[in-house]
C-alpha positions, -999 to +999 in steps of 0.1 A: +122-918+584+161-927+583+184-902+588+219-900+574+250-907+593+271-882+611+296-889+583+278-886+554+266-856+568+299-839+579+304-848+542+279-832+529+294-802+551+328-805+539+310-803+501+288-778+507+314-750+518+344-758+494+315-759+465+306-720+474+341-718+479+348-726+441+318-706+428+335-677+445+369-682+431+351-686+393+328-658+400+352-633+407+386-629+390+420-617+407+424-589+389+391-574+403+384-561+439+359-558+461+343-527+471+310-514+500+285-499+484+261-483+506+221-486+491+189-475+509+205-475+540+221-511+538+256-518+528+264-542+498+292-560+482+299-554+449+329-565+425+352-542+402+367-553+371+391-537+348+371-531+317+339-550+332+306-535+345+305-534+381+287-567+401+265-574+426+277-595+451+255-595+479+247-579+517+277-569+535+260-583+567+262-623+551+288-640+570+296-662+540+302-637+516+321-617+538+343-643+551+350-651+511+354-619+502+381-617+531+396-651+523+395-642+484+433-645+474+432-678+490+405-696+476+411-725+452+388-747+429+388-783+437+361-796+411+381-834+409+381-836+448+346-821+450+332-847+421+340-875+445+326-862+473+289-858+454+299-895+439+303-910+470+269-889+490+250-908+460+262-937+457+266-951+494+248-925+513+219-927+488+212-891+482+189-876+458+201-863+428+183-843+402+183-860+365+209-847+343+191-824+323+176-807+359+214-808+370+225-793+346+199-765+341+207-753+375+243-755+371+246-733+342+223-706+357+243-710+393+276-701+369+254-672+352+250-660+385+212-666+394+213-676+430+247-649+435+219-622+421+193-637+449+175-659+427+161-691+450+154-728+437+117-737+440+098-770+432+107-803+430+147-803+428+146-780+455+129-804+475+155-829+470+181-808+489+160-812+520+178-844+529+210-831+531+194-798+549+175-820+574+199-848+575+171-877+563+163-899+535+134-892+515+117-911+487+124-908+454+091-911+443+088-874+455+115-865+440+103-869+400+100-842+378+098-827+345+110-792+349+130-769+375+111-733+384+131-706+399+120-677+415+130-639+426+115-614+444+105-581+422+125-560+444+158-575+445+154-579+405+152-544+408+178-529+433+208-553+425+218-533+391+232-566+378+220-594+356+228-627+345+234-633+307+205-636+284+185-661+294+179-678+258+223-680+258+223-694+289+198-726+281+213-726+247+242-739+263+221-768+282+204-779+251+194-757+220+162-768+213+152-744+241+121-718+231+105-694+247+070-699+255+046-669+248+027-660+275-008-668+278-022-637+287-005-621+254+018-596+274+049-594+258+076-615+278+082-648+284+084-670+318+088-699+309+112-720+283+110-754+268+130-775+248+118-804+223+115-828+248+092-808+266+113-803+295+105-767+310+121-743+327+097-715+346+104-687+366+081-669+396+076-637+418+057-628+439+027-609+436+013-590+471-002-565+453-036-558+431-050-588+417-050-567+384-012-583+385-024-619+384-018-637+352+009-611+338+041-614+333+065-592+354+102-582+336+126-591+361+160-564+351+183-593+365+169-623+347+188-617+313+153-604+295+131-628+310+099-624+331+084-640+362+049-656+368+033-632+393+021-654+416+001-653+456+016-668+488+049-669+469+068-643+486+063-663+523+077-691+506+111-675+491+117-652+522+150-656+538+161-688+517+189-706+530+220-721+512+219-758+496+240-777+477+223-798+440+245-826+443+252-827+405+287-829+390+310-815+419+279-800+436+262-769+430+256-741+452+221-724+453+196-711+472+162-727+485+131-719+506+138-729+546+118-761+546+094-751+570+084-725+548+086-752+514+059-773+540+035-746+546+035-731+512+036-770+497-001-772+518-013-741+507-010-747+472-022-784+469-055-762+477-056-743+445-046-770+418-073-772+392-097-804+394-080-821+359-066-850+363-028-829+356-044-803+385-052-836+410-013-853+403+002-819+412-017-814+445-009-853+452+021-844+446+021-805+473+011-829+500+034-856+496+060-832+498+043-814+529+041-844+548+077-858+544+089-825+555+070-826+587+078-857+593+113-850+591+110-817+611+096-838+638+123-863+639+148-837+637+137-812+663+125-791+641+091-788+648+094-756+665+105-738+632+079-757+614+048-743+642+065-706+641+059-710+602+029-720+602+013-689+634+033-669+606+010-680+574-020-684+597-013-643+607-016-631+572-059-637+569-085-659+563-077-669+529-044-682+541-062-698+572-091-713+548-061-727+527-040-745+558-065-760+574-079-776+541-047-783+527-045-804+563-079-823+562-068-833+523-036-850+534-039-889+537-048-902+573-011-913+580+005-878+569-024-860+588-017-880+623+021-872+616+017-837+607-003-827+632+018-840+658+048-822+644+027-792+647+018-799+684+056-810+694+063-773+680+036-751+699+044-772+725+081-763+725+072-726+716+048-728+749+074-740+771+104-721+761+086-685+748+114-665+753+135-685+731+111-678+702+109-638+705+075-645+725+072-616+754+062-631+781+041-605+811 
């Protein structure tokens, strides 16, 4: 696997902070402030507006958002600059970028706030930020799709007291042929949108409770009146997300699984596709995806976050045990060798080093 140059990735840096940067400075208008609102115990950042509902910002222990919210006078939008920045990644660094319609899905929910309200970027387009995140090529032909899923965990819906607009308003915007879709279970409350090309839009929770939950539709409070999919092994994948850059128009700023995490659940998953021949592409599809992240972990020295992953998943029972080791023997032979050496190189690092890991050694 080829990985980029050190200036294509110092780039990608450079792109990456100035583009939160500007999402900051559009987010938040001059003539608000920011204020430190304590909440269970936790402080968080929230934004004041004359004649405007207060805003959820975020934790007061991120760095980033601190730092912005320190620095807020001072920031400046530099879409023309930023535009050739994401040109240039693409064109002679030869990174993935989502089609235009995904593009510009996710940019219009990044300005509706989404991934400021905690919202993370799941599937396929956020798989494609893994080359700049890992500092690697990866295939195109992993990075095809026909929709963009987003996800949120229930609580954070709940506790942020924000939301982003109405959902319908918001694709509108993208393309008006958007519907909702009703939800098969009958439930009032739609998770998913599509327009007339069939292009859909789907977003997901997690769901550690009863399986009573499983196959209803959850109303998230911050998602502008739409639900989320309930669905298992979801919340290991969205915990802790990190930040990413789409790079789409002058790059947009969201939030995605760590990849280890987008590996392990990727494997888990390709387990419980149905048997159609729709079912078989997508678990095709899981693996692929498992296996180039791996891979990339491996040649990045990153296989040590990749095996604490994985003791984490294998911790949480059999079912999730059952699921990684057959999500393993399904991969093709050459993924399977590589994958399993990645994991290795990572226990064998943890073994070494345990200390360094948060492993208590007697």
């Amino acid at each position: 696997m080829k990985t980029l140059d050190l200036m294509y990735s110092t780039m990608l840096a450079e792109l990456g902070q100035r583009s939160l940067d500007g999402a900051f400075s559009t987010d938040f208008p001059t003539d608000g402030n920011f204020v430190s609102v304590p909440v269970k115990g936790r402080d968080y950042w929230y934004f004041d507006q004359p004649g405007a509902r207060r805003r959820y910002v975020g934790p007061a222990d991120d760095e980033e958002i601190a730092r912005r919210v320190s620095e807020f006078q001072t920031v400046k939008d530099d879409i023309r600059s930023r535009r050739k920045l994401v040109s240039t990644l693409i064109r002679e660094a030869y990174m993935p970028t989502p089609e235009r319609l995904s593009g510009d899905v996710v940019s219009a929910l990044a300005d509706a706030g989404l991934f400021r309200l905690r919202g993370v970027l799941v599937g396929t387009v956020a798989f494609s930020c893994y080359a700049g995140i890992l500092g690697v090529r990866l295939p195109t032909a992993a990075l095809q799709t026909g929709d963009a899923d987003f996800a949120q965990d229930f609580a954070v819906s709940a506790e942020v007291l924000d939301s982003i607009p109405p959902i319908l308003d918001v694709l509108h915007a993208v393309d008006p042929t958007f519907r909702a879709i009703p939800h098969s279970s009958g439930v009032h409350g739609s998770t998913a949108f599509v327009n007339k090309g069939g292009y859909r839009v789907e977003f997901l929770t997690g769901n550690r409770g009863s399986d009573d939950n499983t196959g209803k539709p959850s109303l998230m409070p911050a998602l502008g009146g739409a639900s989320a999919e309930p669905l298992r092994f979801l919340d290991f994948l969205i915990y802790e997300p990190m930040r990413a850059i789409v790079l789409h128009g002058s790059g947009v700023p969201v939030l995605v699984p760590a990849p280890e995490r987008y590996a392990v659940h990727k494997l888990i998953v390709a387990t419980r596709r149905r048997t159609d021949e729709g079912g078989s592409m997508k678990s095709q599809k899981d693996l692929m995806q498992a296996g180039l992240l791996m891979e990339a972990m491996r040649d990045t020295r990153r296989s040590d976050e990749l095996a604490l992953a994985w003791v984490e998943a294998w911790g949480r029972g059999e079912a999730w045990r059952d699921a990684l080791i057959k999500g393993l023997g399904m991969m093709p032979d050459r993924a399977k060798t590589i994958s399993t050496a990645a994991l290795f190189d990572g226990f064998r690092r943890i073994k070494e080093n345990p200390a360094d890991f948060g492993f208590v050694v007697s």
